[in-house]
C-alpha positions as CSV (number, residue, x, y, z in Angstrom):
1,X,-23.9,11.0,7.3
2,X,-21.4,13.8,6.4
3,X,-18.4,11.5,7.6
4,X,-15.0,12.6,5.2
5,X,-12.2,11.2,7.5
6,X,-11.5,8.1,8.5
7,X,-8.3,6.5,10.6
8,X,-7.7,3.7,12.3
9,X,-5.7,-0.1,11.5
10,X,-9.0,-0.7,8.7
11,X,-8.0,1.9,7.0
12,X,-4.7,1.3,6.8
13,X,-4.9,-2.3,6.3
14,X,-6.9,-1.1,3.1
15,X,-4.2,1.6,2.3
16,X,-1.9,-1.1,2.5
17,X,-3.4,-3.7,0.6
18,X,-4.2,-1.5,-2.6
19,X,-0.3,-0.2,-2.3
20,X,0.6,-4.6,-2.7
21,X,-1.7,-4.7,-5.6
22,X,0.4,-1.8,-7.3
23,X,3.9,-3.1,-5.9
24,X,6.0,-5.1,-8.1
25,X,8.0,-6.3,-4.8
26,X,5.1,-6.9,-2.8
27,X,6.0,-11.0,-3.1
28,X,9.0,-9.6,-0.4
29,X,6.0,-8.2,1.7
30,X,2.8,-9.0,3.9
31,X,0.2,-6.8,4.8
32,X,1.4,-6.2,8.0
33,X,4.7,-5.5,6.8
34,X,3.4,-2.7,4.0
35,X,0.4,-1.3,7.1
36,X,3.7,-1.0,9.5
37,X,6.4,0.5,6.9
38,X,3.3,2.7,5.6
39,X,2.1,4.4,9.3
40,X,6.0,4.9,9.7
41,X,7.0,8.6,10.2
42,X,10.5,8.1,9.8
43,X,13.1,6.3,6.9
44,X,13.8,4.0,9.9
45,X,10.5,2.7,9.9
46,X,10.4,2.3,6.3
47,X,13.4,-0.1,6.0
48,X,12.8,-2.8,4.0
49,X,10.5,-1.5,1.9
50,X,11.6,-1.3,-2.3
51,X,8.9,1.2,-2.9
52,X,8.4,3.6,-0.5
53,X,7.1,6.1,-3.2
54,X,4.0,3.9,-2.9
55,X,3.9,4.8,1.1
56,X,4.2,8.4,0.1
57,X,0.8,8.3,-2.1
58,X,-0.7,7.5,1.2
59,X,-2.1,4.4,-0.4
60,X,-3.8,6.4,-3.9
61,X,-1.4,4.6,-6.8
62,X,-3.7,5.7,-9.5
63,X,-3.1,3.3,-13.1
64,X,0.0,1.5,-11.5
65,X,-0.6,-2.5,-11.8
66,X,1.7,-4.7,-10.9
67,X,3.2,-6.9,-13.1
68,X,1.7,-10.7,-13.5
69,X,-1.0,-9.6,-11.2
70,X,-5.3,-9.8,-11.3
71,X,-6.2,-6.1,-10.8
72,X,-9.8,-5.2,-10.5
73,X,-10.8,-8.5,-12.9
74,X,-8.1,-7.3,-15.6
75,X,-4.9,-9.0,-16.4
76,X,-1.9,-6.8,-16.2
């Protein structure tokens, strides 16, 4: 369909959610928490958060795993 952008809260639900999987202080967090702190434009808006180079990768957290954690079927 040629479509290469998307926005809107599924998106960064999803952005969020794969950030958690990588976060090793996302027990602290909930989904709403990390969409909120992640859409934030300003420190201020970030408060809170123990990793906000995770909300910098706009959600792409490459081999990070978090520690104890299922990823993708794998034990980390």
């Amino acid at each position: 369909m040629g479509i290469r952008l998307f926005q809107g809260a599924h998106v960064e639900a999803m952005l969020a959610a794969t950030r958690l999987l990588a976060c090793p202080h996302a027990a602290g967090c909930g989904l709403r928490a990390c969409t909120e702190r992640g859409r934030a434009a300003s420190a201020l808006g970030r408060v809170g958060c123990a990793r906000p180079d995770l909300l910098d990768r706009g959600g792409v957290v490459g081999g990070m795993e978090r520690e104890g954690a299922a990823v993708a079927g794998r034990q980390a």
